[in-house]
VMD Tcl script that draws the C-alpha trace (Angstrom):
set ca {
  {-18.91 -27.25 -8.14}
  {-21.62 -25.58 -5.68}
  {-20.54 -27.43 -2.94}
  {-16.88 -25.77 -3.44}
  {-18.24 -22.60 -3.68}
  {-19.89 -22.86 -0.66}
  {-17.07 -24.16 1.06}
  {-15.18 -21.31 -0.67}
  {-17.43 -18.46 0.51}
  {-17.60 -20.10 4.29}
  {-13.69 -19.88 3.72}
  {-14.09 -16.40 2.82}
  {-16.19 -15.27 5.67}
  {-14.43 -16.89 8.13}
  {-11.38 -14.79 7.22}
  {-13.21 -11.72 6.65}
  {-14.53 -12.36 10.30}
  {-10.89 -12.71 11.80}
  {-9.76 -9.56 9.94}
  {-12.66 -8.09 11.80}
  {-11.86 -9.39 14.80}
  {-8.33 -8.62 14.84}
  {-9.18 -4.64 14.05}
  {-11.93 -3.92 15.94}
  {-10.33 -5.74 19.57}
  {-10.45 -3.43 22.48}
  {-7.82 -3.11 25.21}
  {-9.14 -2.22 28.50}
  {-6.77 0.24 29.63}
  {-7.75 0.01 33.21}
  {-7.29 -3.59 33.64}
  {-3.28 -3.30 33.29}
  {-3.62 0.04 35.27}
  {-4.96 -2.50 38.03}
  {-2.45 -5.13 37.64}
  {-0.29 -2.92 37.98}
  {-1.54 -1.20 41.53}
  {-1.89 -4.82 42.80}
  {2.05 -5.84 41.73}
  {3.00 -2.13 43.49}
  {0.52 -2.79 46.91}
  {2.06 -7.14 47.09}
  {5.56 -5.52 47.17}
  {5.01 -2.84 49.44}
  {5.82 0.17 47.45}
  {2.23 1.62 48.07}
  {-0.02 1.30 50.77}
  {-4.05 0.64 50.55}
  {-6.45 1.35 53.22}
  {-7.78 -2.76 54.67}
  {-11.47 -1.28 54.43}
  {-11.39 0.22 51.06}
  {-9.28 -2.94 49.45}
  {-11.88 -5.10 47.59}
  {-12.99 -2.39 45.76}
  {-9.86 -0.81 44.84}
  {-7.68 -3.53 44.22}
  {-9.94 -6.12 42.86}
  {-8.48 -7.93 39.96}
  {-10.31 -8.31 37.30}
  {-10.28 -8.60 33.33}
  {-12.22 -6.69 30.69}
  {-15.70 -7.82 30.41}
  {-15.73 -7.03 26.66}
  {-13.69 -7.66 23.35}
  {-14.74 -5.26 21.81}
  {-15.77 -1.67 22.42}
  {-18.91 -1.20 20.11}
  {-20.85 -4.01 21.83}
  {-19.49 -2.65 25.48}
  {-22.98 0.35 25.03}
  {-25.03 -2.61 24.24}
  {-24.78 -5.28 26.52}
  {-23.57 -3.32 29.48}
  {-27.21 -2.76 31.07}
  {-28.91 -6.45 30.50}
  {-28.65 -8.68 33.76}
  {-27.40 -11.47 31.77}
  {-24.07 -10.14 31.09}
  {-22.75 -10.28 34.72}
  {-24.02 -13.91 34.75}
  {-21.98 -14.74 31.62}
  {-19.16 -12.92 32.66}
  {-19.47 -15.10 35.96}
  {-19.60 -18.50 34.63}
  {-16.31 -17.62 32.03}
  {-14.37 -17.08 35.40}
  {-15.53 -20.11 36.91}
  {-14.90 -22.04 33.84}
  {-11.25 -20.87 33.54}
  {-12.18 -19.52 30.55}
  {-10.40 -16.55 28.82}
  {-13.01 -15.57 27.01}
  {-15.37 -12.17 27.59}
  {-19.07 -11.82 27.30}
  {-19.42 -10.46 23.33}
  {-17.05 -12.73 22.01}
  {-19.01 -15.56 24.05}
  {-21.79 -14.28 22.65}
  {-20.52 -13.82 19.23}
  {-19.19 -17.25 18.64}
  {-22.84 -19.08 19.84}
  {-24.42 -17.02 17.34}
  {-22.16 -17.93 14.56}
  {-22.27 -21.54 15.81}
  {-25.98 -21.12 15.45}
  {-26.37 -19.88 11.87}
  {-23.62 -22.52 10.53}
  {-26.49 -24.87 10.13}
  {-29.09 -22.26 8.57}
  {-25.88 -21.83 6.30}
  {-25.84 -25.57 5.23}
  {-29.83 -25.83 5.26}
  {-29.95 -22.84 2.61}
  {-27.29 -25.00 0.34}
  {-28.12 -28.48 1.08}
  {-31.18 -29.53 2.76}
  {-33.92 -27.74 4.93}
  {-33.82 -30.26 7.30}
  {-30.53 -29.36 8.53}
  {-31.82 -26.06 10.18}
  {-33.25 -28.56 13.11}
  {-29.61 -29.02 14.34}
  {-29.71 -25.13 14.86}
  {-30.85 -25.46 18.65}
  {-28.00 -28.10 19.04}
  {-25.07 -25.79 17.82}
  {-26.76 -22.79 19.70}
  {-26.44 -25.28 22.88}
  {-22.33 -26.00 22.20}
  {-21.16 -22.98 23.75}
  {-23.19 -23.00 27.13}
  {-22.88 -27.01 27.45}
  {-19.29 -26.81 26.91}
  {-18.69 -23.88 29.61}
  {-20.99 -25.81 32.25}
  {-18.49 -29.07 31.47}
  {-15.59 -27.00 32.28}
  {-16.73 -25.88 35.39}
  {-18.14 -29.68 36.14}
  {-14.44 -31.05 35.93}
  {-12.78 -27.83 37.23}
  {-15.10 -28.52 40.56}
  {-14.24 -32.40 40.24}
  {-10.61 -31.91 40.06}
  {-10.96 -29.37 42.94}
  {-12.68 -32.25 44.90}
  {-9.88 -34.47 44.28}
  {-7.37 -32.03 45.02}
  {-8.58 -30.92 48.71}
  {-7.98 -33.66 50.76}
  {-4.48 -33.56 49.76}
  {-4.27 -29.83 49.95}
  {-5.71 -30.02 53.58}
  {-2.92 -32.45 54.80}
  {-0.56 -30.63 53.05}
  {-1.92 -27.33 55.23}
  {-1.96 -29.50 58.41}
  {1.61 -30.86 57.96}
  {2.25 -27.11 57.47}
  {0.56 -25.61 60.73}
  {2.38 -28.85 62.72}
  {5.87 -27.63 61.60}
  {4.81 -24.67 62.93}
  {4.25 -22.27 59.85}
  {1.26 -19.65 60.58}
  {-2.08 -19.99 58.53}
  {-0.82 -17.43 55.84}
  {2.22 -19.26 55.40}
  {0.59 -22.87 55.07}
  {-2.08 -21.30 52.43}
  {1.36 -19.86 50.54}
  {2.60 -23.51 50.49}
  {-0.33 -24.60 49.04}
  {-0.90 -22.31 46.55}
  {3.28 -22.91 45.35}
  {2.95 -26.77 46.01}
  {-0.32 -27.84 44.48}
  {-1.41 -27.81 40.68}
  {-4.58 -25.81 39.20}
  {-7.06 -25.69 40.25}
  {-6.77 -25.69 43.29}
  {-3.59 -23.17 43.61}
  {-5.19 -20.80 41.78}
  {-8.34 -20.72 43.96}
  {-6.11 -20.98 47.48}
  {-4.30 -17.67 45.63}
  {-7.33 -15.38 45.82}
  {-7.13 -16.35 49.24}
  {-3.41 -15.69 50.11}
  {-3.77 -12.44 47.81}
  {-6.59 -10.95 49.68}
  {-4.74 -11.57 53.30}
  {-1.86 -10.25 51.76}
  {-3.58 -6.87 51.04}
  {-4.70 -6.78 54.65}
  {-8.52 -7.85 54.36}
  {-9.43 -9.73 56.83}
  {-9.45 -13.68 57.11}
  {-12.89 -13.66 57.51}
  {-13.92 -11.62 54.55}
  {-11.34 -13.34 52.39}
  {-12.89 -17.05 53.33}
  {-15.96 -15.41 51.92}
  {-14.66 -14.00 48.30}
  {-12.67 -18.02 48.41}
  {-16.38 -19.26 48.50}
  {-17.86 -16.93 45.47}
  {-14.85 -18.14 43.52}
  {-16.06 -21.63 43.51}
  {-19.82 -21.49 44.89}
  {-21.12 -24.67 43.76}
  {-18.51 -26.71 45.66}
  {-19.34 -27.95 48.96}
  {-16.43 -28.92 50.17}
  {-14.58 -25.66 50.00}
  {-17.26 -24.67 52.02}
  {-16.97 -26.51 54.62}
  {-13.29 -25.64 54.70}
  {-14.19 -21.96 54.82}
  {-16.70 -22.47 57.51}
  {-13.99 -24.72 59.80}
  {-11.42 -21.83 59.28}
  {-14.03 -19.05 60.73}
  {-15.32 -20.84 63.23}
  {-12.05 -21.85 64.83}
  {-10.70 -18.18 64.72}
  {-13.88 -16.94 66.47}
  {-14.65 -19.56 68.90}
  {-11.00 -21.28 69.32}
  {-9.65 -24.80 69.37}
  {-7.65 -27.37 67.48}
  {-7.42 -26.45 63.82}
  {-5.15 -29.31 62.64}
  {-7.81 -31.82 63.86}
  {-10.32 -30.30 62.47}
  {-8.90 -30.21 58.92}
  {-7.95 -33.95 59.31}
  {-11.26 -34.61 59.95}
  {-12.25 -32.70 57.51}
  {-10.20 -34.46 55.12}
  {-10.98 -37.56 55.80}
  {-14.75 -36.65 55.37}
  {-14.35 -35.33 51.92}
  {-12.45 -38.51 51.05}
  {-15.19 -40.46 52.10}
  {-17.76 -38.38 50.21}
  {-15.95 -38.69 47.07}
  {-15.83 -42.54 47.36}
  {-19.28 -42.26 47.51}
  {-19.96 -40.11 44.67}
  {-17.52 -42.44 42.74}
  {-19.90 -45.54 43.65}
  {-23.57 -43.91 42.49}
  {-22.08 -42.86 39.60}
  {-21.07 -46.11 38.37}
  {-24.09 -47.48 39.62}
  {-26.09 -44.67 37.74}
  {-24.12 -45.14 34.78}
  {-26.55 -47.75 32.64}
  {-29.27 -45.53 33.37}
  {-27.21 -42.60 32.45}
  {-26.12 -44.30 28.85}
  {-29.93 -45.50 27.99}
  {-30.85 -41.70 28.66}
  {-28.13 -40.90 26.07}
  {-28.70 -43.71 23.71}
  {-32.61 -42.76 23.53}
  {-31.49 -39.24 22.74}
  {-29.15 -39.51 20.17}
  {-30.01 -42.94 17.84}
  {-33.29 -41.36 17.05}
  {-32.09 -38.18 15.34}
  {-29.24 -40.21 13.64}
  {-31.71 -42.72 12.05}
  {-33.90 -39.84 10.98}
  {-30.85 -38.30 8.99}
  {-29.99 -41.22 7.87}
  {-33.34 -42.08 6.33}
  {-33.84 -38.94 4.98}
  {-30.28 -39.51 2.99}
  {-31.09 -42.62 1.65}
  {-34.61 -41.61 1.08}
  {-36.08 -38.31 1.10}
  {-39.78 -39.41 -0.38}
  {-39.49 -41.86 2.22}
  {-39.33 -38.90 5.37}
  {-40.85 -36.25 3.28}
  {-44.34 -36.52 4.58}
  {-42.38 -35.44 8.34}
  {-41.25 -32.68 6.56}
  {-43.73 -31.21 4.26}
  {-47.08 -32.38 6.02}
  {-48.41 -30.17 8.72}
  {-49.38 -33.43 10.89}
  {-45.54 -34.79 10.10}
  {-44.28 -31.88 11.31}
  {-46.52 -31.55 14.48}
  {-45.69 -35.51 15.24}
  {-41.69 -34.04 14.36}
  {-42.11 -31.46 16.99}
  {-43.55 -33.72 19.23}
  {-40.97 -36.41 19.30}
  {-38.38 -34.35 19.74}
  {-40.16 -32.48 22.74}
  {-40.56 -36.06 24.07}
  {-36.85 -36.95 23.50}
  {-35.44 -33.95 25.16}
  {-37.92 -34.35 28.35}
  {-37.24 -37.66 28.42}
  {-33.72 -37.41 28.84}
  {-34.01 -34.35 31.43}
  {-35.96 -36.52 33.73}
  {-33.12 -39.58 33.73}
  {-30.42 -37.23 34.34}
  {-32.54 -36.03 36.96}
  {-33.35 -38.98 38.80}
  {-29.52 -40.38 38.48}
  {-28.40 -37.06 40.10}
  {-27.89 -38.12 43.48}
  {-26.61 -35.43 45.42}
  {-24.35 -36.35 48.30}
}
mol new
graphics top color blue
foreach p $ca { graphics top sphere $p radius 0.5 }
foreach p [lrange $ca 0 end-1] q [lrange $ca 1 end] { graphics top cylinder $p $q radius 0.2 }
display resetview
């Protein structure tokens, strides 16, 4: 019966957190006011001064959910870099509710450790660590994808520029041709030359959009350096592309022959925790001096010290940058 309880009262607060949710939201009311500038300035029913257009007619979403925790967090240095790594992730998510859902992740084990067993409260680091780890993945395949995508995306733009289409044009057949990622990235681009900033500057708000891919800068770099110092554009994308292509193959043949390295740093990370559990569940005398004993918990702390270093330092050495 106590374990339905419990499962009743997480029931209960989960709903008693959505209710909250659902009437404390906030709208920012100057976000739409800025969509809607931007939809007026694209069709030409207002005009915008090229100097003062980043600032003006940036768009941008609401970096909070909800308006009480807007006076907190506004002022610590972290919350930009949150609110950074949500847009690179392609996640539509803002900083408090980020925040909000690592910190109920976080006490879910304390939760179960106060009902069940004490030594559940050491997976509390671990479901602190979901959020984070799962926002870095999605920026690790968003940039992968993006990799893929570009060579394709730069023959599709030299094709473009041979037919005889200008370099606005060719970007606007990208960005209507090509699948996300990498349309929605070329789009910042075609958006920003379309509100009269120039190519230069634009190439340089494409590169914060994605700044941990290399590739896209080099593209940016080709594109500026042609337009200041001339000559053949085409050949220098298909060069370009072919480069990339080569440097992916690459990338594709460390990683597989990283990958048994890779899997023994997993498999030395995870079995140990696992068999602890499982010990402890089949015998708790058996693991008790780990838990209750200052020296078993000192050798506890220890190990798992150990473990985590140990598997920083593998995924270290088997990340080969190329």
């Amino acid at each position: 019966m106590s374990a339905i309880n419990t499962l009743l009262c997480m029931i209960a607060g989960i709903s008693a957190g959505v209710c909250a949710f659902n009437l404390c939201v906030y709208y920012n009311v100057d976000e739409k006011i800025t969509v809607r500038r931007l939809i007026a300035v694209k069709n030409h029913e207002q005009r915008v001064d090229t100097t003062s257009a980043r600032n003006n007619f940036t768009l941008t979403r609401s970096i909070f959910q909800f308006k009480i925790f807007s006076k907190i967090l506004k002022d610590i240095k972290s919350t930009e870099r949150i609110k950074l790594l949500l847009e690179r992730a392609d996640i539509p998510w803002q900083v408090d509710t980020f925040i909000i859902l690592s910190a109920i992740l976080g006490l879910i084990p304390l939760i179960l450790a106060l009902f069940f067993s004490p030594v559940i409260a050491i997976l509390c680091p671990v479901a602190l660590a979901i959020n984070p780890l799962y926002v870095r993945y999605r920026i690790k395949k968003k940039n992968l994808l993006f990799t893929q995508q570009l060579p394709d995306a730069l023959d599709l733009l030299c094709n473009a520029l041979r037919a005889g289409h200008s370099l606005f044009s060719a970007l606007g057949i990208i960005v209507k041709e090509m699948p996300n990622p990498i349309s929605k990235i070329f789009k910042i681009l075609t958006d920003e030359i379309a509100l009269g900033i120039d190519v230069k500057d634009a190439m340089k708000s494409l590169q914060e959009a994605m700044p941990e891919s290399v590739d896209l800068r080099f593209f940016t770099t080709v594109v500026i350096l042609q337009r200041e110092i001339g000559g053949n554009l085409i050949k220098l994308l298909e060069v370009l592309s072919s480069t990339i292509r080569e440097r992916f193959k690459m990338i594709g043949q460390l990683k597989a022959q990283t990958m048994q390295a890779r899997l023994s740093g997993i498999i030395v990370s995870v079995i140990p925790p696992i068999i602890g559990v499982i010990l402890y569940l089949m015998s708790p005398s058996y693991m008790s001096y780990l838990i209750n004993h200052p020296w078993g918990k000192i050798a506890l702390g220890v190990s798992i010290v150990l473990m985590i270093a140990g598997y920083a330092i593998i995924n270290k050495i088997t990340d080969i940058d190329v």
